[in-house]
C-alpha positions as a LaTeX table, in Angstrom:
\begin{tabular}{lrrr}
\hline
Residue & $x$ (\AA) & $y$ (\AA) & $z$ (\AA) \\
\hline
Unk1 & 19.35 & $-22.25$ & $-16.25$ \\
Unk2 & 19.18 & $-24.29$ & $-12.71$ \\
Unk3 & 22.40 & $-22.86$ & $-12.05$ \\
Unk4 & 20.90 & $-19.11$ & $-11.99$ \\
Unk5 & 17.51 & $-19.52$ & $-10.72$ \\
Unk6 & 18.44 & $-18.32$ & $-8.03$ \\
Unk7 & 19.64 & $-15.43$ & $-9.50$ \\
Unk8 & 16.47 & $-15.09$ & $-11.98$ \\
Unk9 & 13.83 & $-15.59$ & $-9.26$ \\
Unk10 & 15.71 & $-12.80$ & $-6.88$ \\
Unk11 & 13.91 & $-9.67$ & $-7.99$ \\
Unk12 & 10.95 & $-12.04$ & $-7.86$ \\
Unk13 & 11.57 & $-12.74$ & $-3.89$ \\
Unk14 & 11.86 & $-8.84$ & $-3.31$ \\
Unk15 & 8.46 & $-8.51$ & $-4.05$ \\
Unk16 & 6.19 & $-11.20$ & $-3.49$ \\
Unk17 & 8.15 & $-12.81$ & $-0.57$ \\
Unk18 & 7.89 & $-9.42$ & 1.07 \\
Unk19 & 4.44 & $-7.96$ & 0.34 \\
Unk20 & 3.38 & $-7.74$ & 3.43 \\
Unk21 & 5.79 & $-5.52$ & 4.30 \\
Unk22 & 5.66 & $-2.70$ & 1.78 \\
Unk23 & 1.18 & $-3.77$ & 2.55 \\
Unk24 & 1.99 & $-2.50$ & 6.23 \\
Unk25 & 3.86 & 0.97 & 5.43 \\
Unk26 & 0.76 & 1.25 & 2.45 \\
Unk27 & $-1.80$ & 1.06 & 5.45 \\
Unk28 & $-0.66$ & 2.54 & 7.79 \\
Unk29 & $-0.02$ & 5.57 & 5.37 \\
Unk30 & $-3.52$ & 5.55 & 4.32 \\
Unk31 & $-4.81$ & 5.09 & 7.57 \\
Unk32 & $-2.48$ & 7.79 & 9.86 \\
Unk33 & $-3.87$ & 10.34 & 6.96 \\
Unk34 & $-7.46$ & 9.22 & 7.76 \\
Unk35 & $-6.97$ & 10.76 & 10.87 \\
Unk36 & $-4.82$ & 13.92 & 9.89 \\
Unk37 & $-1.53$ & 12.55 & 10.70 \\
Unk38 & 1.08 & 12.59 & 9.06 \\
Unk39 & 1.31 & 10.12 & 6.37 \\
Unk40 & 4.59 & 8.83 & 5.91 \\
Unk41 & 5.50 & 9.24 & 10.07 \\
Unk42 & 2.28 & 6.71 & 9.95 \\
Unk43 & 3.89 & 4.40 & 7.48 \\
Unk44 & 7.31 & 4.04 & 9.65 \\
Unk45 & 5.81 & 3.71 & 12.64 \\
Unk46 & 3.65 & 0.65 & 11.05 \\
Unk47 & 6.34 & $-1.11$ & 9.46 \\
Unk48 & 8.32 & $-0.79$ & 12.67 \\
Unk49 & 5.84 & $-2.53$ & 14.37 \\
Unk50 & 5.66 & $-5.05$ & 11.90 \\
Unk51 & 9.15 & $-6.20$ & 12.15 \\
Unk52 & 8.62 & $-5.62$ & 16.44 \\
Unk53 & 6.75 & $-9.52$ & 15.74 \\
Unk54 & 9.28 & $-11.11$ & 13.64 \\
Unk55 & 12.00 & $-13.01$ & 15.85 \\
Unk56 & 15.71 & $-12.37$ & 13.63 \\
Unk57 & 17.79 & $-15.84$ & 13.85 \\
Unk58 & 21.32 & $-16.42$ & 13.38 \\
Unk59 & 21.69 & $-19.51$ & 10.52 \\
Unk60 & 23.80 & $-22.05$ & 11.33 \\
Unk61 & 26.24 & $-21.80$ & 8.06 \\
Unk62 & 26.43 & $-17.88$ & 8.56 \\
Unk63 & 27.79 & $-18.48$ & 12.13 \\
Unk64 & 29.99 & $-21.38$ & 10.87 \\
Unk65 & 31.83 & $-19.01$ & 8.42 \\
Unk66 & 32.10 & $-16.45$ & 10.51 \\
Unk67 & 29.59 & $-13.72$ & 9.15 \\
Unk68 & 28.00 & $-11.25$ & 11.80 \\
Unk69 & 24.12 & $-10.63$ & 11.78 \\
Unk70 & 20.88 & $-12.07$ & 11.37 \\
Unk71 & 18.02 & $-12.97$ & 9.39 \\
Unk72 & 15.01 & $-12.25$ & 9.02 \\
Unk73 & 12.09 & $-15.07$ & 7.93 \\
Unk74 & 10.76 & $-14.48$ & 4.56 \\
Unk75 & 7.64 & $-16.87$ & 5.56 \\
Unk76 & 6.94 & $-13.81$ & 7.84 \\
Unk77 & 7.04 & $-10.91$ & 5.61 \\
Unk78 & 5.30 & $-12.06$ & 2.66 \\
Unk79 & 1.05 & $-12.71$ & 2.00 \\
Unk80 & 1.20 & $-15.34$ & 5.56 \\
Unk81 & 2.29 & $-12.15$ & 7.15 \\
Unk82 & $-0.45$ & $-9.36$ & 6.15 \\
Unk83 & $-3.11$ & $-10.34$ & 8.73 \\
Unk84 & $-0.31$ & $-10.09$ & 11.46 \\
Unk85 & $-0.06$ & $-7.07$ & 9.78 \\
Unk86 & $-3.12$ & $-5.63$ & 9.96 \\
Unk87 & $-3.84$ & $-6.09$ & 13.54 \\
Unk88 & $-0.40$ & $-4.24$ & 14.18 \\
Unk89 & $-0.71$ & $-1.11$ & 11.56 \\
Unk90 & $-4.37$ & $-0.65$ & 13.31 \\
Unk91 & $-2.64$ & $-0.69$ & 16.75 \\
Unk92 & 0.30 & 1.23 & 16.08 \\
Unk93 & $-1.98$ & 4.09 & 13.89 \\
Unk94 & $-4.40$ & 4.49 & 17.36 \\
Unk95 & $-1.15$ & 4.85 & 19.36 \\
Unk96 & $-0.27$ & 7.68 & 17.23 \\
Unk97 & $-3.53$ & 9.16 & 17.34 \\
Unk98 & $-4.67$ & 8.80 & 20.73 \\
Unk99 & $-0.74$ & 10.06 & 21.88 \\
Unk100 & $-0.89$ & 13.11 & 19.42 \\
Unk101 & $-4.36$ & 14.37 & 21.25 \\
Unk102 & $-3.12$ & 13.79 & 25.02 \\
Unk103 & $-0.71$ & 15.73 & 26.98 \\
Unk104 & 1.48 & 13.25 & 25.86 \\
Unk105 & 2.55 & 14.65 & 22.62 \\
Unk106 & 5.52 & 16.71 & 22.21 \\
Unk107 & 5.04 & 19.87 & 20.82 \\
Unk108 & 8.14 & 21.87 & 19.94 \\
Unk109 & 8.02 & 25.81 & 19.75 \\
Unk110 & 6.91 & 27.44 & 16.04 \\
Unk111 & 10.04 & 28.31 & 15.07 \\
Unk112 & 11.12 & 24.73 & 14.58 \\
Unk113 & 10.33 & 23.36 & 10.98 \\
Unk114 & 7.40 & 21.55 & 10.57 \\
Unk115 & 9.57 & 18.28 & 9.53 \\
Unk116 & 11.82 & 18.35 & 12.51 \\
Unk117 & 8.56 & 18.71 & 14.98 \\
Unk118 & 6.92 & 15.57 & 13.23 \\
Unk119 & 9.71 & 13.43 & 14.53 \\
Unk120 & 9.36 & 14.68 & 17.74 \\
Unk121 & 5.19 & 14.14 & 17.63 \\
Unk122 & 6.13 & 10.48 & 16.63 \\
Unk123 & 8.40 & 9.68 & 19.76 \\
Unk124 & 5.99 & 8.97 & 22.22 \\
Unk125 & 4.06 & 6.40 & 19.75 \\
Unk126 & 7.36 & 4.91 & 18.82 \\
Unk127 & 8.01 & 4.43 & 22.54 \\
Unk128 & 4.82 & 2.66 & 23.23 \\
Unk129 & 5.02 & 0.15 & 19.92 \\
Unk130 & 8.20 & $-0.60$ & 21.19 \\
Unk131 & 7.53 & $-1.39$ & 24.82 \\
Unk132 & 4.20 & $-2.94$ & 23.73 \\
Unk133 & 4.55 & $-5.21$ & 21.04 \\
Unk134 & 8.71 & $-5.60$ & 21.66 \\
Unk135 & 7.83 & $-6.82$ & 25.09 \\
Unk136 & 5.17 & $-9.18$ & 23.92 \\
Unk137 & 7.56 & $-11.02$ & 21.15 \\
Unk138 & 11.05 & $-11.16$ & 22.81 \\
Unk139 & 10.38 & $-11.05$ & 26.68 \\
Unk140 & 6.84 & $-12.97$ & 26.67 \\
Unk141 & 7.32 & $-15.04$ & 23.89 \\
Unk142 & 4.52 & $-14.60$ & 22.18 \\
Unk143 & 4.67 & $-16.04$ & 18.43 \\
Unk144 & 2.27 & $-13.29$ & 16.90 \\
Unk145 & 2.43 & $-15.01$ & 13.43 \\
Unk146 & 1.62 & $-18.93$ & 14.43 \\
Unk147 & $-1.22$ & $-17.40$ & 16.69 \\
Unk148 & $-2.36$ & $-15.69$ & 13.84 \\
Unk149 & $-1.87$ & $-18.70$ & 11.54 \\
Unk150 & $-3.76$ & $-20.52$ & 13.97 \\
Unk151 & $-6.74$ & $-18.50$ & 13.81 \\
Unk152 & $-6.33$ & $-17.76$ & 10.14 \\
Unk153 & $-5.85$ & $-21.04$ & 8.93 \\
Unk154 & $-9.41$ & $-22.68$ & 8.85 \\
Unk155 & $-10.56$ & $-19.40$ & 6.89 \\
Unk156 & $-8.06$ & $-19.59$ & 4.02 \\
Unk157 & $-8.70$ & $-23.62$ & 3.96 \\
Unk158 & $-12.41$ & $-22.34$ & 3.42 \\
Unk159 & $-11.38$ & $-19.89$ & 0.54 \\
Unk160 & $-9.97$ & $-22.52$ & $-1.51$ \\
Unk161 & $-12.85$ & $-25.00$ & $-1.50$ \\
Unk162 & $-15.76$ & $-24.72$ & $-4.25$ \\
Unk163 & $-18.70$ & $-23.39$ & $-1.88$ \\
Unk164 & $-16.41$ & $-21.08$ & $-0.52$ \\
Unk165 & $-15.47$ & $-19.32$ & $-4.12$ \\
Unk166 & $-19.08$ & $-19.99$ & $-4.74$ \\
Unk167 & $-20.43$ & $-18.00$ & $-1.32$ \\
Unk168 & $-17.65$ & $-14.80$ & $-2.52$ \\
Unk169 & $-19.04$ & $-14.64$ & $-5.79$ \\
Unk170 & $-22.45$ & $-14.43$ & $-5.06$ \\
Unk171 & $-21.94$ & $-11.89$ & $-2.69$ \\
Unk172 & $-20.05$ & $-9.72$ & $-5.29$ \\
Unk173 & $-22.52$ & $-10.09$ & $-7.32$ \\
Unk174 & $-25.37$ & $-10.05$ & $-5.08$ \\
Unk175 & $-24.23$ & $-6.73$ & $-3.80$ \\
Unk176 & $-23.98$ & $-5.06$ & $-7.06$ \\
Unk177 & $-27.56$ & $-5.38$ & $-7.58$ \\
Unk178 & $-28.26$ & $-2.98$ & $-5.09$ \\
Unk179 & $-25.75$ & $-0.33$ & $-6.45$ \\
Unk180 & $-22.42$ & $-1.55$ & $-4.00$ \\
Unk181 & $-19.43$ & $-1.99$ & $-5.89$ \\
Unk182 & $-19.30$ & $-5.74$ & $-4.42$ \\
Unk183 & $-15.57$ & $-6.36$ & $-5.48$ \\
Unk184 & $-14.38$ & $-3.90$ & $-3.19$ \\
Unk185 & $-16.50$ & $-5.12$ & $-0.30$ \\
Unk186 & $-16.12$ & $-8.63$ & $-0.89$ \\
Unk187 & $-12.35$ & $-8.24$ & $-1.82$ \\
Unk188 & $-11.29$ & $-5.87$ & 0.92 \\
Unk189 & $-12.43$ & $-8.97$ & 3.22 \\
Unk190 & $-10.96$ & $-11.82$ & 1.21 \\
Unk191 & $-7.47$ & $-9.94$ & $-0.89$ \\
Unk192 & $-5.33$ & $-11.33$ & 2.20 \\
Unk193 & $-6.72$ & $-14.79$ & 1.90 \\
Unk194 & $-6.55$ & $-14.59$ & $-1.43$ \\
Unk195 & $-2.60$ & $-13.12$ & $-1.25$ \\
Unk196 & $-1.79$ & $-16.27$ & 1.14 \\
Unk197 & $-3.09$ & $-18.84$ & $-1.57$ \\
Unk198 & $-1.51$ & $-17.35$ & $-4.24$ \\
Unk199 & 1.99 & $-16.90$ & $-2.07$ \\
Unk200 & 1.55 & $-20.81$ & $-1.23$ \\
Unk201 & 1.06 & $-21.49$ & $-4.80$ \\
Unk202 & 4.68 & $-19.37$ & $-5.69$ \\
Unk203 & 6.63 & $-20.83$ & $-2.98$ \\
Unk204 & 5.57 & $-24.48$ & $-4.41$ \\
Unk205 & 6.81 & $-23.15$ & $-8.03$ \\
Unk206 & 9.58 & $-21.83$ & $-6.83$ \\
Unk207 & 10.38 & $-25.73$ & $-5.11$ \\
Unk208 & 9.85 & $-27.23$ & $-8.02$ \\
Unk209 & 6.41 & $-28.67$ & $-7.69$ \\
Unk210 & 4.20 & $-29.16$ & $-11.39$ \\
Unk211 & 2.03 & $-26.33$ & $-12.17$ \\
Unk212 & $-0.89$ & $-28.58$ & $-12.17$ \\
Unk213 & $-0.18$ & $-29.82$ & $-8.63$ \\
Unk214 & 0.32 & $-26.75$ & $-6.25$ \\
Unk215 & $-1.80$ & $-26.52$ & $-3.07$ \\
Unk216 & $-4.45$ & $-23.60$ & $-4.26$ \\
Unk217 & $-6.81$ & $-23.47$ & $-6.85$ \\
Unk218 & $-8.44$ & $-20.06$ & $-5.92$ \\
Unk219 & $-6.46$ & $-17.65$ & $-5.46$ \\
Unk220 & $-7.27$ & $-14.02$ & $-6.97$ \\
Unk221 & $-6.01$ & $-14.64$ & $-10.71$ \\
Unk222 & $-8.69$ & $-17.22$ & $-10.92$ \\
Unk223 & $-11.60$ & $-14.95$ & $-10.09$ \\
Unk224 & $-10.39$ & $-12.60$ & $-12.66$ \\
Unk225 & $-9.51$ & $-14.49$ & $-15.66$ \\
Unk226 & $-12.25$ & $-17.15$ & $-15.02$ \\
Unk227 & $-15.06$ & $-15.95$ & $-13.55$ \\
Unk228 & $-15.24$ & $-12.09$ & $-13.38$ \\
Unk229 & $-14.15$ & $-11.82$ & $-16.97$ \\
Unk230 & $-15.29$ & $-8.47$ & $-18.57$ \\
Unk231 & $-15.51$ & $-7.52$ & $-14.93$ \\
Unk232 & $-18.35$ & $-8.65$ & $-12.11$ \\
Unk233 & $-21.12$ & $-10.51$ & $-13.69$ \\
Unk234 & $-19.15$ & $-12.09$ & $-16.19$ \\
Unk235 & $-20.55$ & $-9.53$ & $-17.89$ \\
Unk236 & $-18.25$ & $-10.13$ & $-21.19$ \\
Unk237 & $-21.33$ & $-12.12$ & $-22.55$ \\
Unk238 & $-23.60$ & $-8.84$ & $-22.01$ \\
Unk239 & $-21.50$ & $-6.80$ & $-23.76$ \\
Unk240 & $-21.31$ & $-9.50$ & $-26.75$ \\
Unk241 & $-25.47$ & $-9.71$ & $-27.09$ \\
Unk242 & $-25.99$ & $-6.04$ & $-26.35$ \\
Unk243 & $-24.10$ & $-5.63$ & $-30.13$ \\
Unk244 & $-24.93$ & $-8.86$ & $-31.97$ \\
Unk245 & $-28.17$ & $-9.79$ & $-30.90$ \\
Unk246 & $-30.29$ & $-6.81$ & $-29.42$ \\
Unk247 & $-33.01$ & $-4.91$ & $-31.43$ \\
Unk248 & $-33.27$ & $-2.15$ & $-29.12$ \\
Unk249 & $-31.91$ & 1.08 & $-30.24$ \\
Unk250 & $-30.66$ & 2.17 & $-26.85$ \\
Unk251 & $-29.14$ & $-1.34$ & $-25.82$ \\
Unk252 & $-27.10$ & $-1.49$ & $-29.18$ \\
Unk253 & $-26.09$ & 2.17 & $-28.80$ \\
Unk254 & $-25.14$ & 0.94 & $-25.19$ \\
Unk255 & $-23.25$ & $-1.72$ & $-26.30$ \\
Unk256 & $-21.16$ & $-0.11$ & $-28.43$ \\
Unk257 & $-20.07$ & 2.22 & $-25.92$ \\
Unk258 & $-19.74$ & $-0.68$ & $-23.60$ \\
Unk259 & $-18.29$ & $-3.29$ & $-25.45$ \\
Unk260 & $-14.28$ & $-1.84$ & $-25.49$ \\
Unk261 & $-14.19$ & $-1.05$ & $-21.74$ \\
Unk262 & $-15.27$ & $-5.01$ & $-21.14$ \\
Unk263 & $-12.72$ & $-6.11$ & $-22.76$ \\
Unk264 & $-10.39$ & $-4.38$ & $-20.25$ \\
Unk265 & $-12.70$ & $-6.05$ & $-17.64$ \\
Unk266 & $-14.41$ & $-2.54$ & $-17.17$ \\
Unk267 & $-18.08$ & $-2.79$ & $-16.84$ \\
Unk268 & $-19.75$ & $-0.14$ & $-15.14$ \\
Unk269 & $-21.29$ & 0.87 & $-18.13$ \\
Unk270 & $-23.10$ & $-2.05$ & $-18.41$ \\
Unk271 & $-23.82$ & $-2.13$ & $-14.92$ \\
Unk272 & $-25.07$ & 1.23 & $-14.74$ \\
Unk273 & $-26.46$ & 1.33 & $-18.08$ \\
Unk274 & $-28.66$ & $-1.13$ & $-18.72$ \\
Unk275 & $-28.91$ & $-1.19$ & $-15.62$ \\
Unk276 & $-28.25$ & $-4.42$ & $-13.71$ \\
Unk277 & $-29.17$ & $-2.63$ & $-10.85$ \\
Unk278 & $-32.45$ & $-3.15$ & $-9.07$ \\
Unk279 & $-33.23$ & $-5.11$ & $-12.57$ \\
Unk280 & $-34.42$ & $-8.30$ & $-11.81$ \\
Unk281 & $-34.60$ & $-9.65$ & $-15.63$ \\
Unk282 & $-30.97$ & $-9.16$ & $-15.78$ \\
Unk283 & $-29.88$ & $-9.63$ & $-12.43$ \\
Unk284 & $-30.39$ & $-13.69$ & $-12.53$ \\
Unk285 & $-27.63$ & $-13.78$ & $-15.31$ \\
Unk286 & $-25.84$ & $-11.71$ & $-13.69$ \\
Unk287 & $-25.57$ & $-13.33$ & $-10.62$ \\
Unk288 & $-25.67$ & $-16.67$ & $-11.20$ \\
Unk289 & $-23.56$ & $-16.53$ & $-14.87$ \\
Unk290 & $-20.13$ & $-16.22$ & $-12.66$ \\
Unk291 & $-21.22$ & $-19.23$ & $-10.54$ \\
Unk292 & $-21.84$ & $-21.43$ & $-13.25$ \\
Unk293 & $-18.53$ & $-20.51$ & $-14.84$ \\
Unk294 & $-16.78$ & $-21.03$ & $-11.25$ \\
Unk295 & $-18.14$ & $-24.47$ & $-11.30$ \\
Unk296 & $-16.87$ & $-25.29$ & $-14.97$ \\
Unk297 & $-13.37$ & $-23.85$ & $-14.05$ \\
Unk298 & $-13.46$ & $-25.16$ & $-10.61$ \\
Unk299 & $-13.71$ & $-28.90$ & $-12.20$ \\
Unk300 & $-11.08$ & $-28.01$ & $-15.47$ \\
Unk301 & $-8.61$ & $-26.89$ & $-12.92$ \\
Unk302 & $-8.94$ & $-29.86$ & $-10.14$ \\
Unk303 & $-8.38$ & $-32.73$ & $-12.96$ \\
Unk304 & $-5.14$ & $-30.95$ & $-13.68$ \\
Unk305 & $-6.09$ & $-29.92$ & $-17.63$ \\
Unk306 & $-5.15$ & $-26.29$ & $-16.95$ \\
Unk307 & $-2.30$ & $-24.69$ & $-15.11$ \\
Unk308 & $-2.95$ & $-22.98$ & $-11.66$ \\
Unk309 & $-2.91$ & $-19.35$ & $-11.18$ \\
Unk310 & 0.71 & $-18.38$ & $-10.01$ \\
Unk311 & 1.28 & $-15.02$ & $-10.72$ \\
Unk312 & $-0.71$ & $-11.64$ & $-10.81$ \\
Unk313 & $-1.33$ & $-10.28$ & $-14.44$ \\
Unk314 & $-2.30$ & $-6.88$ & $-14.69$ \\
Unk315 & $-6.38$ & $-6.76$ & $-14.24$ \\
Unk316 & $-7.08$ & $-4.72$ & $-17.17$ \\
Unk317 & $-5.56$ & $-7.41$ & $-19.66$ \\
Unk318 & $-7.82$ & $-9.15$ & $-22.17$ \\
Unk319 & $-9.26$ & $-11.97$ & $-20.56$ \\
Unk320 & $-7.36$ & $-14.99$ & $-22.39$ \\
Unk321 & $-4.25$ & $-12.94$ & $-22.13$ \\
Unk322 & $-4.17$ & $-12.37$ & $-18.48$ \\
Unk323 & $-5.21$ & $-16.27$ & $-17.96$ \\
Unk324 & $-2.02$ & $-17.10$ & $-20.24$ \\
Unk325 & 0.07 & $-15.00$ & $-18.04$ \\
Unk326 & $-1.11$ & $-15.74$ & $-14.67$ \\
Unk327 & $-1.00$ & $-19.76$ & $-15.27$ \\
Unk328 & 2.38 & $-19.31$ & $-16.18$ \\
Unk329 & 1.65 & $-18.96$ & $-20.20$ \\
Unk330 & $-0.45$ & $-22.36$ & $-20.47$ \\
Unk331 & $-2.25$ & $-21.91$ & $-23.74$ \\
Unk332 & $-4.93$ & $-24.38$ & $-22.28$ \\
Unk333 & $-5.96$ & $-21.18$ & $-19.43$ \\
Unk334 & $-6.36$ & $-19.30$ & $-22.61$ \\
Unk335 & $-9.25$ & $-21.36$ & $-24.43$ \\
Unk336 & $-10.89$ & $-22.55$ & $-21.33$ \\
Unk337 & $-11.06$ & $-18.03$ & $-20.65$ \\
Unk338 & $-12.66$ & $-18.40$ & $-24.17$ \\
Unk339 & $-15.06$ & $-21.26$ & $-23.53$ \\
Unk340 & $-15.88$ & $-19.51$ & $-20.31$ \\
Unk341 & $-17.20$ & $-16.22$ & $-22.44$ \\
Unk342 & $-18.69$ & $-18.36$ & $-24.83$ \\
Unk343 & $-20.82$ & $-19.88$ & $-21.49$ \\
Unk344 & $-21.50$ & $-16.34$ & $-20.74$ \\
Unk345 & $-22.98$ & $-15.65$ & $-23.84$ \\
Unk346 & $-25.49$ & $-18.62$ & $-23.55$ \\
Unk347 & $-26.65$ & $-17.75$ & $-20.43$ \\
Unk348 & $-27.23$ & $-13.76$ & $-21.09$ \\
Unk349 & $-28.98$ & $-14.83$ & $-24.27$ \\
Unk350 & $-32.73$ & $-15.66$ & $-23.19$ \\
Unk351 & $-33.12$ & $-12.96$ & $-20.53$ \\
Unk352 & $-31.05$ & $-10.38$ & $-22.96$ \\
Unk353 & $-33.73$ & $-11.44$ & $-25.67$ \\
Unk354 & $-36.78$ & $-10.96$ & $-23.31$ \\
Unk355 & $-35.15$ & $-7.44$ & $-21.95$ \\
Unk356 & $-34.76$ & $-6.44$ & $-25.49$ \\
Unk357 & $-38.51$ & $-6.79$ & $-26.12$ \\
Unk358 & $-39.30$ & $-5.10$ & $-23.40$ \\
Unk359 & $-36.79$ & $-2.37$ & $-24.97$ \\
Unk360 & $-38.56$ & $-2.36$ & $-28.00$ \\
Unk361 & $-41.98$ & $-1.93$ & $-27.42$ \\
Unk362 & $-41.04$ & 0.90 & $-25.17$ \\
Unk363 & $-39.05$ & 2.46 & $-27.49$ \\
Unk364 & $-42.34$ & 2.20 & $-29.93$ \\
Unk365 & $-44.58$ & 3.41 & $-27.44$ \\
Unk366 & $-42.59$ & 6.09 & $-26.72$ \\
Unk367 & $-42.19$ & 7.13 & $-30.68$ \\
Unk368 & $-46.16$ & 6.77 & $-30.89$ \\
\hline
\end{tabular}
């Protein structure tokens, strides 16, 4: 088997060690159609640019033997390289933009097909990246990545400390109270910090380190499979009371449309059905459930009795499923998932109980 890691791990390399790179065409896709440009002209131009920062270097035992070329650093293109790419894809996309409404542009005549005339429209941005961010990496010098790193650094240090996971999962939480779909605000922010732990976690697999050694403990996987399980909230434990426990006709009706989605860590039902929003009684478990399981798997994790998170399983797995798989199928990620909904439960229980009575005699007002 050591004989053909290399081999095995290979398609493995293509995709992780390179995210950032497919990340960049992604964005600046998105973002070039934000502003009625073309998309995939966009896309090009970004991943261009991206590669403008990264210095190719002849190694030694290539040069030895004779073979012609260079190579480009993986470290570069993989999650250490999406901030790097961010700034750039936002750079280049303006170019293109700003360019394409000045007298700049070229327009060809009508008659030309409208795919031929979007290469020309893209010239004059290519031109710029080029100059700009060419000149700045091989004639300057500048390292964009370490300067990046630099800057980065002290941030993704923060991520992967306890009050930092503690800090993003109150505000994911926080923000759903008001309605916001807090894991896309929160993890727009923090997916590239996130990406970068879980990239320096892979690399130290991939070397050979234990899985109960490598440098992260936070890293996405471990939000979803240990905290956010059932989806924000930890709301797994709601959906479990809303069927077993709650008197209510309209709660148990809720949760048994509820209870299948949050398996598959989908819980807007719950979220909007209940509601937990701008419901105080259930916002406090809501909130502060995911913290308190954060902590527990925080401290299981650090003392080395489960695996770290290594790999990204699908998010719509069952929860001790998608632990198994992205610890690198430890059983032990799979019971401390189910300890962690068995926490959940507990803490939903006395303010599920005491919204359920409130429920009730509504419900038999209501009926009077």
């Amino acid at each position: 088997m050591t004989s053909h890691s290399a081999t095995i791990l290979l398609p493995y390399r293509v995709t992780m060690y390179i995210m950032a790179l497919y990340a960049v065409f992604g964005m600046g896709n998105s973002l070039a159609r934000s502003y009625d440009l073309d998309g995939v002209s966009g896309g090009i131009l970004s991943t261009m640019a991206f590669l403008l920062t990264i210095v190719p270097v002849n190694v030694a035992a290539d040069v030895n033997a004779g073979v012609a070329g260079f190579v480009l650093p993986m470290a570069s293109l993989g999650g250490g390289g999406l901030f790097v790419g961010i700034i750039v894809t936002f750079f280049a996309i303006n170019v293109f933009r700003l360019t394409n409404n000045s007298k700049f542009k070229i327009t060809m005549p009508e008659q030309v097909p409208p795919s031929v005339a979007r290469s020309f429209e893209a010239l004059t941005p290519t031109l710029i990246v080029i100059l700009v961010i060419g000149s700045l990496t091989y004639f300057v010098g500048f390292n964009w990545h370490k300067a990046v790193a630099t800057v980065v650094a002290p941030l993704v240090s923060a991520t992967d400390t306890l009050p930092g996971v503690l800090l993003i999962v109150f505000l994911t939480d926080f923000f759903w109270f008001f309605g916001i779909h807090g894991a896309s605000i929160v993890g727009s922010i923090a997916r590239p910090l996130w990406l970068t732990l879980l990239e320096q976690n892979a690399n130290a697999v991939a070397a050979g380190a234990a899985a109960t050694a490598l440098p992260a403990i936070s890293a996405e996987p471990f939000y979803q499979w240990f905290i956010f399980i059932g989806g924000s909230g930890t709301s797994i434990g709601l959906a479990l009371l809303l069927v077993t426990v709650c008197r209510s006709k309209y709660l148990k009706d809720l949760g048994r449309l509820a209870f299948f989605p949050a398996i598959f860590n989908i819980n807007e039902p719950l979220i909007f059905g209940t509601p937990i929003v701008l419901n105080p009684v259930l916002a406090i478990p809501f909130v502060f459930t995911p913290m308190i399981c954060a902590v527990i798997a925080w401290i299981v994790t650090s003392l080395g009795w489960v695996n770290q998170v290594i790999v990204t399983a699908p998010w719509t797995l069952p929860g001790p499923i998608g632990a198994y798989l992205a610890t690198g199928g430890d059983w032990r990620a799979s019971v401390l998932c189910i300890v962690l909904i068995a926490v959940s439960v507990l803490c939903y229980l006395p303010f599920v109980k005491m919204y359920d009575k409130q429920q009730v005699q509504e419900e038999g007002s209501s009926e009077a």
